[in-house]
C-alpha positions as CSV (number, residue, x, y, z in Angstrom):
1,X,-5.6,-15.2,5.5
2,X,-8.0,-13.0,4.3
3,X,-7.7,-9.5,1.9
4,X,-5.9,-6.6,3.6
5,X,-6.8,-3.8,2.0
6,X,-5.1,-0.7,2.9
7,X,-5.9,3.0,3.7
8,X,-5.4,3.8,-0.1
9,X,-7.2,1.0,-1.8
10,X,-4.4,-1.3,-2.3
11,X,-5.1,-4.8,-1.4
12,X,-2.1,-5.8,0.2
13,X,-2.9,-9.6,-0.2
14,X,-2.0,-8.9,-3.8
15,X,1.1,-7.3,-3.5
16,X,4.2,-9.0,-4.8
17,X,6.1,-7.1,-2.3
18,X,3.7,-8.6,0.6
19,X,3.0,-12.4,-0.4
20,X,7.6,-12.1,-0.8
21,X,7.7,-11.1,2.5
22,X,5.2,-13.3,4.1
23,X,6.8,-16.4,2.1
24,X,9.8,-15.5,3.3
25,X,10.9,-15.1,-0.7
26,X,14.4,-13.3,-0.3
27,X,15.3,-14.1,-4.5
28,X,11.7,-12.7,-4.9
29,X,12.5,-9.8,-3.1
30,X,15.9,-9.2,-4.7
31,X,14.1,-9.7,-8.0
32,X,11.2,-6.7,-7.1
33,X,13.9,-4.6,-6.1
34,X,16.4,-5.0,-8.6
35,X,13.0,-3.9,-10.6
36,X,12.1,-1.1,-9.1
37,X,15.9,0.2,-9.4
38,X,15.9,0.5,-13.1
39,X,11.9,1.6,-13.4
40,X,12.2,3.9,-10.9
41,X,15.6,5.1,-11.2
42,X,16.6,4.2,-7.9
43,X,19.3,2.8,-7.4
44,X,19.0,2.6,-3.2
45,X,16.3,0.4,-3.8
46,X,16.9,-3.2,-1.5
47,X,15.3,-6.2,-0.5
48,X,15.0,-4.5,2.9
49,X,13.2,-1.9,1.6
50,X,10.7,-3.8,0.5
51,X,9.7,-6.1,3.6
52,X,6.0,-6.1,4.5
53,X,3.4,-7.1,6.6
54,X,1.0,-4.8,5.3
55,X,-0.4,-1.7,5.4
56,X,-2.3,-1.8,8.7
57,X,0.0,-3.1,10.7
58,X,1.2,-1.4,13.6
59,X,4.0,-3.7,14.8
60,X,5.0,-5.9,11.8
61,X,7.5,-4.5,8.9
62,X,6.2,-1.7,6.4
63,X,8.0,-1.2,2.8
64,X,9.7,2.0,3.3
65,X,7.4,4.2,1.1
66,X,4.2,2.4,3.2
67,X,6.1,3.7,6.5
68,X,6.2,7.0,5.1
69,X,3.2,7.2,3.7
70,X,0.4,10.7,4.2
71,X,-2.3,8.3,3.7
72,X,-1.7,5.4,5.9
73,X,-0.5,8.2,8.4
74,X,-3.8,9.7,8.4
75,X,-6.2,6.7,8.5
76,X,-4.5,5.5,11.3
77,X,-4.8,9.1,13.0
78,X,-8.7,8.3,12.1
79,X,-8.6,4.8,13.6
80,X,-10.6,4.1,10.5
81,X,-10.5,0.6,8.6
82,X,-9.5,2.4,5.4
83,X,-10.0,5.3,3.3
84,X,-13.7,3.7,2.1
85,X,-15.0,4.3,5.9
86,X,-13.7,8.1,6.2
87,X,-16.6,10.9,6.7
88,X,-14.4,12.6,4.2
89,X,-13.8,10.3,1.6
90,X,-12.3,11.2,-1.3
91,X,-10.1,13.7,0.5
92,X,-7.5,15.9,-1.0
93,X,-4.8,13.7,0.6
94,X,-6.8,11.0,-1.2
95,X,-6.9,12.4,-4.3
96,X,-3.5,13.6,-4.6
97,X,-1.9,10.3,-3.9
98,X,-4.2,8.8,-6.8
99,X,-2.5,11.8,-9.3
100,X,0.8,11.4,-8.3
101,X,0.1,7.2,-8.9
102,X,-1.8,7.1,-12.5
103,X,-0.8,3.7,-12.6
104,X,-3.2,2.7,-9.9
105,X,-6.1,4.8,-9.3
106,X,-8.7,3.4,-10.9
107,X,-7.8,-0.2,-8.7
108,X,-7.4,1.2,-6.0
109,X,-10.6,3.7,-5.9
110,X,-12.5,0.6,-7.0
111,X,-11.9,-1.1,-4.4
112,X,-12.3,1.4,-1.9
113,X,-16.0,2.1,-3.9
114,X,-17.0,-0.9,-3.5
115,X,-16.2,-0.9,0.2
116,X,-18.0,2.2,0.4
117,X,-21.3,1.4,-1.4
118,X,-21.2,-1.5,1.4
119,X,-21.6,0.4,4.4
């Protein structure tokens, strides 16, 4: 399989959450959720939750904050391959889900720059 890179910049391929679910890696699962429970403080958090085919999917499973995401949402609107190929890249939607995720910005936009610098 190759890299998966979604709307955002994430490469899915990469994901924890992703290579769990496609291994079919239920104590992996438990363990990312159980994770994410006391780091994000929430304690609704499942294995459920975090079942994913990836981010461009549009039949397979999505983690729950992928499903509901204003990004993914919008490139698929767009019928664009990610963010990288938008007439309007960066965008505000963009940019503010960068801010609100410090944690992976710089990743992410690299990614998508290097995408970009490629068309």
């Amino acid at each position: 399989m190759g890299r998966i890179i979604a709307y955002c910049g994430m490469v899915c391929t990469d994901c924890a959450e992703f290579t769990a679910t496609q291994a079919n890696d239920r104590t992996a699962l438990e363990q990312i959720a159980a994770r994410y429970r006391k780091e994000l403080d929430k304690p609704d958090i499942t294995a459920e939750y975090l079942l994913c085919d990836g981010c461009l999917t549009d039949r397979g499973r999505l983690a729950a904050h992928c499903a509901n995401c204003r990004v993914r949402a919008c490139g698929m609107a767009r019928g664009i391959a990610n963010c990288a190929h938008c007439p309007e890249y960066v965008c505000e939607r963009l940019q503010g889900f960068w801010d609100h995720r410090p944690d992976v910005r710089k990743g992410y936009r690299v990614v998508l720059d290097e995408i970009r610098r490629s068309l």
